[in-house]
C-alpha positions in Angstrom: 273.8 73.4 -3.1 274.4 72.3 -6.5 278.2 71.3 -7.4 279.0 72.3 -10.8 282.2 70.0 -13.0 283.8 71.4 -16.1 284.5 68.6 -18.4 287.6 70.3 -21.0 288.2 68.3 -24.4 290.0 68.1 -27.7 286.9 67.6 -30.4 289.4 66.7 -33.6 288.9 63.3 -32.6 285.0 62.5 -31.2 285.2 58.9 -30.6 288.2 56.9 -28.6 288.7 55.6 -25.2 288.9 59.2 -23.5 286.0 60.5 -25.7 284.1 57.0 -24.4 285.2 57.9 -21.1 283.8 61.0 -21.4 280.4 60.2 -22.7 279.8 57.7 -20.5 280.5 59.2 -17.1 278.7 62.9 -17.9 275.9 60.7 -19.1 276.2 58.7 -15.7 276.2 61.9 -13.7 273.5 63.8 -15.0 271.5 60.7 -14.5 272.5 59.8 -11.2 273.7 62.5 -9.4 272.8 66.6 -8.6 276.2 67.9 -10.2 275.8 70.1 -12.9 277.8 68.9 -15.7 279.4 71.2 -18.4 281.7 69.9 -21.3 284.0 72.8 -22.8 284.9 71.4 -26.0 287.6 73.3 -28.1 287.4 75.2 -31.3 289.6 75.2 -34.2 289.9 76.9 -37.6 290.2 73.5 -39.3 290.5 70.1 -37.2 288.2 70.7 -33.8 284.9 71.1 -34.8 282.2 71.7 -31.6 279.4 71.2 -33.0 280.5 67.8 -34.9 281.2 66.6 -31.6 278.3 67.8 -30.1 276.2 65.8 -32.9 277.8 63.1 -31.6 277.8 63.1 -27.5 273.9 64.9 -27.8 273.7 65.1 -23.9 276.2 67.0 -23.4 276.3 70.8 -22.4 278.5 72.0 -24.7 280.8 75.2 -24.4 282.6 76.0 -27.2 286.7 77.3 -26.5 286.8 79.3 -29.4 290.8 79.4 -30.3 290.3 79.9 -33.9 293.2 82.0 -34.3 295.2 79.2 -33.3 297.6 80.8 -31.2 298.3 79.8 -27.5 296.9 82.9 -25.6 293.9 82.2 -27.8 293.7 78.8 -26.3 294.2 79.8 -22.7 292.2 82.4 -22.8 289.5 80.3 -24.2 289.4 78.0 -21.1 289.6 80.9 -18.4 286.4 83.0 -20.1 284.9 79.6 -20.0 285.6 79.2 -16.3 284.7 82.6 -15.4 281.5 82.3 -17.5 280.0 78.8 -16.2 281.8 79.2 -12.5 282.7 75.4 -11.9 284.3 74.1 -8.6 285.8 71.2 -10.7 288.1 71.8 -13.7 288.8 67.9 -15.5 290.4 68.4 -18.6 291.3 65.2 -21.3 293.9 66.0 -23.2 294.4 69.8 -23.3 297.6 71.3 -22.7 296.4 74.7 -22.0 294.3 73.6 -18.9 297.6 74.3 -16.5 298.6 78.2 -17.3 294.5 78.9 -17.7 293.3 77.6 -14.4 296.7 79.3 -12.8 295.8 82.5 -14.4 291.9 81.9 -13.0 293.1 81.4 -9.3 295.4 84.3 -10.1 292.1 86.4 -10.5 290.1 84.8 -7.7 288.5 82.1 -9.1 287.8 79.2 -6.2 287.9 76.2 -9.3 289.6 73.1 -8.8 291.8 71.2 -10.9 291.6 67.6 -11.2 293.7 65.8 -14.0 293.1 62.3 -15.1 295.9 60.3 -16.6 294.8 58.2 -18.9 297.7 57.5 -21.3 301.5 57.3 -20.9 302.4 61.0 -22.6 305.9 62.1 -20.9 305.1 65.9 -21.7 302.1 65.0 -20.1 303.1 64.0 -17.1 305.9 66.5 -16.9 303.5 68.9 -16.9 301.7 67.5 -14.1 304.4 67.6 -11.8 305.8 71.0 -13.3 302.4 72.8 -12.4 301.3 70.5 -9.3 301.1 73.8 -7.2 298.0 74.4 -8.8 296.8 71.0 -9.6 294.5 69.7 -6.6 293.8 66.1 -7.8 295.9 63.6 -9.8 293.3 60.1 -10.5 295.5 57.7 -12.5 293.5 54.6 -14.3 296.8 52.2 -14.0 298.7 51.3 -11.1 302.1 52.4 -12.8 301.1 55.8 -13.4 299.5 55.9 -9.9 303.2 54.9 -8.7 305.1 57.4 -11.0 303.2 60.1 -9.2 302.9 59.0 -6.1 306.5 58.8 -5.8 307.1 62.7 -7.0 304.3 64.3 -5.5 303.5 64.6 -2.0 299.7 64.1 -2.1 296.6 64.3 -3.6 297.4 61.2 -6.1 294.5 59.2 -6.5 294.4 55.3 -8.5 290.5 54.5 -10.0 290.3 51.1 -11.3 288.8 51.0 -14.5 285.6 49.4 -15.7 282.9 48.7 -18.5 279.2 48.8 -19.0 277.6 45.5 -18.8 276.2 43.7 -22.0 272.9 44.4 -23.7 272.9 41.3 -25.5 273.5 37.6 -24.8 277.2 36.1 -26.1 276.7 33.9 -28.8 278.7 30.6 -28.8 278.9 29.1 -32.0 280.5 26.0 -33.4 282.3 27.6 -36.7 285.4 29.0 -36.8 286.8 31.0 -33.6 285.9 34.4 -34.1 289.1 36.6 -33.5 288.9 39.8 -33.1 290.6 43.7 -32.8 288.7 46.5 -31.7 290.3 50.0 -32.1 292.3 52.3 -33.6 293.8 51.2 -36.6 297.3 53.1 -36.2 301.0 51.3 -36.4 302.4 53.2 -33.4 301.0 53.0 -30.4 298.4 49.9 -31.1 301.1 48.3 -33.0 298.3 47.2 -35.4 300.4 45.8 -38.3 301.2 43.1 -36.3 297.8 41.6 -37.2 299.6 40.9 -40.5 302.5 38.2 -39.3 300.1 36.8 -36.6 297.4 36.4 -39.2 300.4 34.5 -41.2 301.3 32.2 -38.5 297.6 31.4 -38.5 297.3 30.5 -41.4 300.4 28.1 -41.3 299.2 26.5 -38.7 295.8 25.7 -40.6 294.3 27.1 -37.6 290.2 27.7 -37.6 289.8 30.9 -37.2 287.7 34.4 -38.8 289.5 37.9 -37.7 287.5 40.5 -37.3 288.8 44.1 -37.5 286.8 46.9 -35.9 287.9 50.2 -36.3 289.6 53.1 -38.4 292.4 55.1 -38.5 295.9 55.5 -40.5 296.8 52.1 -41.2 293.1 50.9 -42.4 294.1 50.9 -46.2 297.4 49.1 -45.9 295.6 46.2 -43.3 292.4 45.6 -46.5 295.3 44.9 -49.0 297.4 42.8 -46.1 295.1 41.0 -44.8 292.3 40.1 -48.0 290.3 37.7 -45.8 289.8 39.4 -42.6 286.4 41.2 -42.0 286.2 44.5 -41.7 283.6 46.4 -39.7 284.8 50.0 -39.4 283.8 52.3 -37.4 281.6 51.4 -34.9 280.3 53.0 -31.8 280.0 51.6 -28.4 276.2 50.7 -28.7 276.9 48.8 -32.0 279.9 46.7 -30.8 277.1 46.2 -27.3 274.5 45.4 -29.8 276.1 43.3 -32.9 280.3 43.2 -31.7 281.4 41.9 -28.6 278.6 39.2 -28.6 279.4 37.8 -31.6 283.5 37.6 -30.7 285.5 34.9 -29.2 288.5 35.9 -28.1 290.0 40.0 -28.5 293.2 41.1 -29.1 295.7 43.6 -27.9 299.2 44.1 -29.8 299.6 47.8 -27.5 303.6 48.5 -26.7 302.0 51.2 -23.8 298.4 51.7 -22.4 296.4 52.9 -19.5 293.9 50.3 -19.0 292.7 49.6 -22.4 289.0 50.1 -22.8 288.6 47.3 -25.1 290.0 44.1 -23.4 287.3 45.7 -20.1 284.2 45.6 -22.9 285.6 42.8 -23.9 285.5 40.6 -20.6 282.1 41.9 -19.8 280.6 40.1 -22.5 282.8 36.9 -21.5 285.1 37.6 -24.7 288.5 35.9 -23.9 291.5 38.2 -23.8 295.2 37.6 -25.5 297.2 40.5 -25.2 300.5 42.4 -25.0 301.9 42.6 -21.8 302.4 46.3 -21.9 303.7 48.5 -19.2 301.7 47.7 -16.2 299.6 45.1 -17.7 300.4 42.3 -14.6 299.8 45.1 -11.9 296.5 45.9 -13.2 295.8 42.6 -13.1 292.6 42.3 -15.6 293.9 39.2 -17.8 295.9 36.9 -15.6 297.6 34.5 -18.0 296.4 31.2 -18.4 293.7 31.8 -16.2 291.0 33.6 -18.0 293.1 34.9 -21.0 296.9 35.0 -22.4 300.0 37.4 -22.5 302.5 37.7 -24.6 305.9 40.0 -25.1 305.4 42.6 -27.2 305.7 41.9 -30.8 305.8 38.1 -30.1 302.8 37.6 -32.4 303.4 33.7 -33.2 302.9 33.0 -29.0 299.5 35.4 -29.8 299.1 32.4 -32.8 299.9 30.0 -30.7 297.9 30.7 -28.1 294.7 31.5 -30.1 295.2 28.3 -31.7 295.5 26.7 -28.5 291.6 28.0 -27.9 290.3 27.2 -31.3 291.1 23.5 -30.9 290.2 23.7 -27.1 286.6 24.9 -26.6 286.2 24.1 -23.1 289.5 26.0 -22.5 287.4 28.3 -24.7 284.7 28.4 -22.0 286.4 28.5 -19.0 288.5 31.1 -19.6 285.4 33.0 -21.1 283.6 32.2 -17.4 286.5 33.8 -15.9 286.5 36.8 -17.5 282.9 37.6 -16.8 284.2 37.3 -13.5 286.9 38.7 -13.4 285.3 42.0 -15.3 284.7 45.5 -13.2 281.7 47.7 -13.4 281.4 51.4 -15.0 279.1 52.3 -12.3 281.7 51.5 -9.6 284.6 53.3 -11.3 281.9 56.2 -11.7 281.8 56.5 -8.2 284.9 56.0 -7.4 285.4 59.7 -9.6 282.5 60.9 -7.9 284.2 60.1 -4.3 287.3 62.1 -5.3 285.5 65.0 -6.4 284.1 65.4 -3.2 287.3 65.0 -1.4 288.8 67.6 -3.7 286.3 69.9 -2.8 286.8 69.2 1.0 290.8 70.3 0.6 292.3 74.1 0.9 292.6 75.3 -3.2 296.4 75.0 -4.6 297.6 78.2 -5.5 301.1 77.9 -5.8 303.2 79.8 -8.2 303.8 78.3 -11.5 305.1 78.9 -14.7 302.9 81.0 -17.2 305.2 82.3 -19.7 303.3 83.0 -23.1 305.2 82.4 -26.4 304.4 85.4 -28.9 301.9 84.7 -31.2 303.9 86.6 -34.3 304.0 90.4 -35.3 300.3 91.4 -34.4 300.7 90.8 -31.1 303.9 93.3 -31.0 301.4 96.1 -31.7 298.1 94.9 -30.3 297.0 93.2 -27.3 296.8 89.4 -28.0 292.7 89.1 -27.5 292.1 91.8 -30.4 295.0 90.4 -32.5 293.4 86.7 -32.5 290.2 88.6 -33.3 291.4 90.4 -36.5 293.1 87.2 -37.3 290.2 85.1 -37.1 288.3 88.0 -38.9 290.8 88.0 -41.9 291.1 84.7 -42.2 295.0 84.9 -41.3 295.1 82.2 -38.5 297.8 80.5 -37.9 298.4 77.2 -39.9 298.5 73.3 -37.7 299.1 70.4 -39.3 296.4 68.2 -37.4 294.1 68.6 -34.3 297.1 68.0 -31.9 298.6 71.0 -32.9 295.6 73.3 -33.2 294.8 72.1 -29.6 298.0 70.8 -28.3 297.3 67.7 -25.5 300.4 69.1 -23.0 302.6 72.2 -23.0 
């Protein structure tokens, strides 16, 4: 009998760890495997556009969550017609708040789906709502060993730990004898990523005379203020996984990750793979994880302390063999996409195997504004939508909220 999985996502963004994550493993399981795989991708009157990220991830089997109107029943009631019309016995949702009321209300009317959340990221709401709605939630899979922890200590079962990992190269590294190649791969955003610090540790570089080229690849908020920073860095936007495969990672020396918080960062796993060397933050759960082991086939450092970062990349641009032997270590040290794959594909199965959680749970619905006073909420989104009156968001986040 063929087992179906509903994959749920935001769309505003279409390319990003989670939205990697994503490709890669439907891709994996219709290739591999007899599950049916469904993505249900959400819909917005401005920032989440379906069919841009269907362009995008074209193997998908896409489903649009049509919450145009951009109120919250519109957005839960998106995801339980979608359940009700594809019928999945896995729910797996990245990044959509909505997922927890609209799979309650779903077992409410006698849908036999299961809910199983990844946790990717360190989002406090996030989690919160994990544990506020875990009598409907049938699987918890955590990709860092602190997160596994935070769970595993609230919740009595069900709390799973994957251990993430990367495709393996399609191209040869190339060593060269120029300049160390240096270089950061993501989102370009001062938050999170703590990417300005590329500017003071691109400084203490070049104080120390140090022979090195930084790359930048990447977009995002802080691009335009980096270009003037940082005049001769190289910059490579936007690139997708196959191009940094194809013409990034093997022409890189060492990566870098300035990251206050993480799950396991997508990056520094590519990264080892090709034999790239890793200096990074030590961010929450970084030793437990225990991808980069200092000194031993990459470096830490504090956050923020970005002339160690210097001083260890100039350490490695005066140092080839350390160079290669650190670089040997990482290949070795790297784990595979198609065991993590499985690893997923072994707790579906067991989720399946368990009774259904269908606990009570909190499914309160703030009002939408005065049409829904006089009209049911499904035809008051509709003559919304159908005027044109929807409700104004600032950015995807808040057309398609990622927690509750």
């Amino acid at each position: 009998m063929t087992r179906r999985v509903l994959f749920l996502t935001q769309s505003h963004n279409v390319w990003g760890g989670m939205e990697q994550w994503l490709h890669n493993f439907t891709q994996w399981l219709q290739e591999n495997t007899e599950w049916d795989v469904r993505v249900g991708v959400a819909w917005g009157a401005r920032f989440n556009d379906p069919d841009a990220y269907a362009a995008v991830h074209a193997h998908m089997r896409v489903h649009r969550l049509d919450a145009r109107a951009g109120t919250e029943s519109a957005r839960r009631r998106a995801i339980v017609d979608a359940i009700e019309a594809i019928a999945p016995d896995l729910v797996v949702p990245i990044g959509l708040g909505a997922v927890f009321p609209a799979v309650a209300e779903a077992k409410r009317r006698g849908s036999s789906v299961r809910l199983v959340v990844p946790v990717r990221a360190r989002v406090e709401r996030y989690f919160a709502n994990i544990v506020q709605f875990f009598p409907i939630v049938d699987g918890v899979v955590c990709v860092n060993r602190v997160f596994h922890r935070y769970f595993a200590d609230r919740l009595p079962e069900r709390v799973y730990y994957v251990r993430h990992g990367a495709r393996p190269p399609v191209a040869a590294h190339e060593e060269t004898s120029g300049p160390l190649r240096v270089g950061y791969v993501g989102r370009l955003e001062p938050a999170v990523k703590r990417v300005l610090d590329l500017v003071p540790f691109a400084e203490e570089l070049a104080r120390r005379e140090s022979p090195v080229e930084i790359h930048i690849f990447g977009d995002g908020p802080s691009a335009q203020e980096l270009r003037a920073k940082l005049p001769n860095a190289i910059f490579h936007g936007y690139r997708s996984q196959d191009e940094l495969y194809r013409e990034g990672w093997p022409n890189l020396d060492v990566v870098m990750l300035f990251s206050a918080t993480e799950g396991t960062p997508n990056a520094v796993c590519e990264a080892m793979q090709h034999g790239v060397v890793p200096v990074i933050s030590r961010y929450e759960g970084q030793a437990e994880e225990a991808f980069v082991m200092h000194e031993r086939n990459g470096f830490t450092f504090e956050i923020g302390d970005v002339a160690k970062a210097a001083e260890y990349v100039d350490r490695l641009a005066h140092n080839r063999e350390l160079l290669r032997r650190f670089s040997s270590a990482a290949l070795n040290a790297a784990d595979t996409a198609e065991r993590m794959h499985r690893d997923w594909v072994t707790i579906f199965e067991k989720t399946l195997a368990l009774t259904q959680k269908r606990g009570p749970v909190p499914v309160d619905l703030p009002r939408g504004g005065r049409l829904d006073s006089l009209l049911p909420a499904r035809l008051a989104d509709r003559i919304r939508v159908m005027t044109g009156r929807t409700f104004p968001h600032e950015d995807g986040w808040s057309e398609w909220p990622g927690s509750q």
